[in-house]
N, C-alpha and C positions, 0 to 999 in steps of 0.2 A: 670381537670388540662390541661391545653393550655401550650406548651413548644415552640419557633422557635428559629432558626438559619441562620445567612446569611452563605452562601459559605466561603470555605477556599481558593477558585481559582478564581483568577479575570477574567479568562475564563468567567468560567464559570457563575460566579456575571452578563455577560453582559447578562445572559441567563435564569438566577435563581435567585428570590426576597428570598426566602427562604427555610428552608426546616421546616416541622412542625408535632406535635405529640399533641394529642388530648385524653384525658383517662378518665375516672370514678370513682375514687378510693373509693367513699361511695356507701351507699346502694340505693336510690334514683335516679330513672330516673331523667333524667335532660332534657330539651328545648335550644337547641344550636339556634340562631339567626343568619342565615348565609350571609351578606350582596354581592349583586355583585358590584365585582370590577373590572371587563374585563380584569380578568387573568384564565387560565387555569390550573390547578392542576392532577399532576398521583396521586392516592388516592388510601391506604393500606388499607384495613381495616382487621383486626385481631381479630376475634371473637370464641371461643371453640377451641382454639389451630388450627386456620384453615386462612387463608390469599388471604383475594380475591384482585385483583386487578382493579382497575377505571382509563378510563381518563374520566376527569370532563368539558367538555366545558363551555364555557364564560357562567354566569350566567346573565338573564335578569332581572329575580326579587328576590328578597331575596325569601330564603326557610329555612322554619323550620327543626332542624334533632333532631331525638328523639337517646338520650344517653343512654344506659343500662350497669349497675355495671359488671363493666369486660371488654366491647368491649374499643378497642382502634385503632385511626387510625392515621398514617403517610401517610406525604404527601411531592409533591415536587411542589413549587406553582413557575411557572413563571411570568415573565415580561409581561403584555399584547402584545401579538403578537410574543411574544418568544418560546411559543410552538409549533405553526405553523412551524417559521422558524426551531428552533433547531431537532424538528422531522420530518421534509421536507413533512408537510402533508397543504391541503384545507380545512378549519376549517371550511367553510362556512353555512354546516350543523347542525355543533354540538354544538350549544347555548342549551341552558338548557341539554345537553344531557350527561347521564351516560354510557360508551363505557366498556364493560368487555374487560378486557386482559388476556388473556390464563396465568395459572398458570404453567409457563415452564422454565426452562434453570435458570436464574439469581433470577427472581422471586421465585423458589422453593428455590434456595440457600440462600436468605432472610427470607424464612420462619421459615427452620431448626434455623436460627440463632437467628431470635428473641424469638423463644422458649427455647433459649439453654443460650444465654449471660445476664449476669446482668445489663445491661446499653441498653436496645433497642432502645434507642432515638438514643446514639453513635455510636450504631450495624448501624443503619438506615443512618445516615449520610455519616459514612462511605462506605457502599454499597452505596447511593446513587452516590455519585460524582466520586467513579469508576464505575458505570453502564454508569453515565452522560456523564464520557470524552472520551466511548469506542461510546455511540450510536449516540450523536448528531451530526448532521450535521452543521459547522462551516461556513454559508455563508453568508458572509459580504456584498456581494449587498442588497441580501433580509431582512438584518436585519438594514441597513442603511433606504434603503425602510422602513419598519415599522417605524422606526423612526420619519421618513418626515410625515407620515402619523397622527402620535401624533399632528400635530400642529392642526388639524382639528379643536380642542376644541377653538381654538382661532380664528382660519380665517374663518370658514365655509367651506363648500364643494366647493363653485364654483370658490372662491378665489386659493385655495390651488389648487384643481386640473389644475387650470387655469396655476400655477406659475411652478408645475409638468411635465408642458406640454402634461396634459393627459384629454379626455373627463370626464364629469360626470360621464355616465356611466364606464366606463374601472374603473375610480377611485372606485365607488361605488363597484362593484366588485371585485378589487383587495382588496378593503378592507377587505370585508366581508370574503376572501380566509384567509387573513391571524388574522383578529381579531375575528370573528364568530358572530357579533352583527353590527347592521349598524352604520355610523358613529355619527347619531343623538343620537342616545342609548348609544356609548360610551360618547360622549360629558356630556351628562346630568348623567351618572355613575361616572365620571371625576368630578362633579360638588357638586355628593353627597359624593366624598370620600373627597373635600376640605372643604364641609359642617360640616363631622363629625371634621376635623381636626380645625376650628373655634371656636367650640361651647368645645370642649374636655378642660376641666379644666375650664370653665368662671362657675360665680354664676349667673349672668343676659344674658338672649338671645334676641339682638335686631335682632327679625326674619329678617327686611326690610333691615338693614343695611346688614347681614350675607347673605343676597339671593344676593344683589349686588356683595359683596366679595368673594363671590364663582359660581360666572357668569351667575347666571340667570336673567333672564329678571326684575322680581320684585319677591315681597314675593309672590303674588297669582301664578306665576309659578313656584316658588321654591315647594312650596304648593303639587301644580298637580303633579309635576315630583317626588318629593320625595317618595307622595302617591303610585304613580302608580309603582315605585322602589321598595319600603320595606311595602305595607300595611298600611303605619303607616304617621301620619302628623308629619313635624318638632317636635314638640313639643313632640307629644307621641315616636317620635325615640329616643330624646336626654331621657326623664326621661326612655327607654328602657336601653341605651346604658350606660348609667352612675349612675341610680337609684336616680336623682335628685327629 
């Protein structure tokens, strides 16, 4: 069972896509299909009445997570480049990376609660957005900056940095500080999350047509780029994602 929710503060909205909860409720392992979408997630996981905590960095390529009857996790999944800024960190290292967080202070008081309340999604929400509006860091340069930096998907690096008033290089790395993935990688991440939203609800996939409309060069690089994303070719993604 997959549950989200957007924010109740439009703070916070500029900083948080959602918040989400993830369960098992039958007997059967399950195969979760984890797509990257070059966002960042702090990730609960709650297993034998015990609460470990995760920060999740930009993902490069989809990853398999195996489900067992009982474990359940919460999360709080930002804006691509919103974690960096909203937790004043250089994300540059932590693509694909799992970061434990000491189970202390706020975390522990989360714990006690989800074992204790009938509603732990609510429990969760709740705790989240008062942990959210005591810890983040509120800086509107830096988050204007990421912003600019989203156009990439459209103008290229040398354009955008050029309009910036900033080198390649500086660009390139500022990038990488605040999104954790280069900007090549996010662009064609970009490319597969307007893919999925194209192909979601159609009976017929015109691949050639759908690789144009979601910005790739032709079908044969929709093709490569998807492969090398999730495993899997257009075609084996969509009858994955939809069971067509």
């Amino acid at each position: 069972m997959y549950r989200q929710q957007k924010p109740g503060c439009s703070l916070l909205a500029q900083y948080v896509d959602c918040f989400w909860m993830s369960s098992v409720d039958d007997m059967s392992l399950q195969d979760a299909l984890i797509l990257p979408d070059a966002a960042m997630d702090i990730i609960f996981f709650l297993s034998d009445g015990r609460l470990s905590p995760y920060l999740c960095g930009t993902m490069r390529q989809a990853r398999t997570v195996s489900l067992k009857p009982g474990d359940c996790y919460f999360g709080i999944r930002f804006h691509p480049a919103m974690a960096a800024v909203g937790l004043n960190m250089n994300v540059a290292d932590l693509g694909d990376c799992l970061v434990d967080l000491p189970l202390s202070g706020s975390y522990a008081v989360l714990e006690d609660r989800l074992m204790t309340q009938a509603d732990p999604f609510g429990v969760f929400i709740k705790w989240a957005q008062s942990y959210l509006q005591r810890r983040l860091y509120f800086d509107d340069a830096r988050k204007d900056r990421a912003g600019a930096f989203q156009l990439v998907s459209a103008t290229g690096v040398s354009h955008l940095a050029q309009t910036l008033g900033m080198s390649r290089k500086r660009f390139y790395r500022e990038f990488m500080q605040l999104y954790g993935i280069s900007p090549r990688l996010y662009a064609n991440i970009r490319r597969l999350l307007f893919f999925q939203r194209l192909v979601q609800g159609t009976t017929t996939v015109d691949l050639s047509h759908i690789a144009l409309e979601a910005g790739f060069f032709d079908q044969a690089d929709m093709t490569r780029q998807i492969k090398k994303l999730t495993g899997r070719t257009p075609l084996q993604l969509v009858s994955h994602l939809y069971n067509t």
